[in-house]
N, C-alpha and C positions, 0 to 999 in steps of 0.2 A: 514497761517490760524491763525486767532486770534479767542479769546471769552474775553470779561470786558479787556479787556487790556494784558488779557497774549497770548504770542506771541509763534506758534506751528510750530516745523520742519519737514517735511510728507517726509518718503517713499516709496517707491514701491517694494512689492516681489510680481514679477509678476509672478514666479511658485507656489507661496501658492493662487496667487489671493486677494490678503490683502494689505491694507496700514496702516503705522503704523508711529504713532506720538509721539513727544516729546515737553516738553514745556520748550523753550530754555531762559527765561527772568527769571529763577526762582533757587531759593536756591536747595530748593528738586529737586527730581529727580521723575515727574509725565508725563507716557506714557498712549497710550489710542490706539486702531486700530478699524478699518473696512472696510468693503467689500466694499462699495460704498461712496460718498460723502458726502452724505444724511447720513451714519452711524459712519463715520468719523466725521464730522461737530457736532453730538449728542453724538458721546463719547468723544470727547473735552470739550464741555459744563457740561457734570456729572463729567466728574474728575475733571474740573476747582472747579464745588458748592460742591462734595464730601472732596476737597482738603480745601476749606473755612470754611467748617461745621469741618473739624478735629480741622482749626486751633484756631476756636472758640470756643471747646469743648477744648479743652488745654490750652486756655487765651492767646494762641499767636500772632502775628500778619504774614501776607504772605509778605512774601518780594519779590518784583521784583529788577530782577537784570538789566541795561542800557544797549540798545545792539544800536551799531551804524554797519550800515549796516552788522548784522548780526554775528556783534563780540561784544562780552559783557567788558565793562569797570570797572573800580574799583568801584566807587561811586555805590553805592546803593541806591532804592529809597521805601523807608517804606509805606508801606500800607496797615491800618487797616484792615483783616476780616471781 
């Protein structure tokens, strides 16, 4: 699952009923869950703009980290907030 370029890793706990994500192309460390697709897919998208909006308000920029088939490389790839 992606949103703007960042790239999410999905679970499944099928005894709580929940799926629960991570966004694997990224320096932090930004998770997000939900019960269907549809709330999955929109808690992606608020922690992607919540994660932008912090790093705008700190003058930083997000760094995406390169993932080749799913494994991340050294090179780093900067991009503005």
């Amino acid at each position: 699952m992606t949103y703007k370029g960042y790239e999410a890793y999905i679970t499944i706990d099928e005894q709580a009923g929940i799926m629960h994500g991570e966004i694997i192309n990224l320096r932090d460390v930004i998770t997000f869950q939900g019960k269907s697709v549809r709330e999955l897919k929109k808690a992606l998208a608020d922690s992607v703009e919540d994660y932008l909006a912090f790093c705008k308000e700190r003058g930083e920029e997000a760094v995406h980290r390169r993932c080749v088939d799913g494994v991340h490389d050294s090179q780093d790839v900067r991009r503005h907030c």
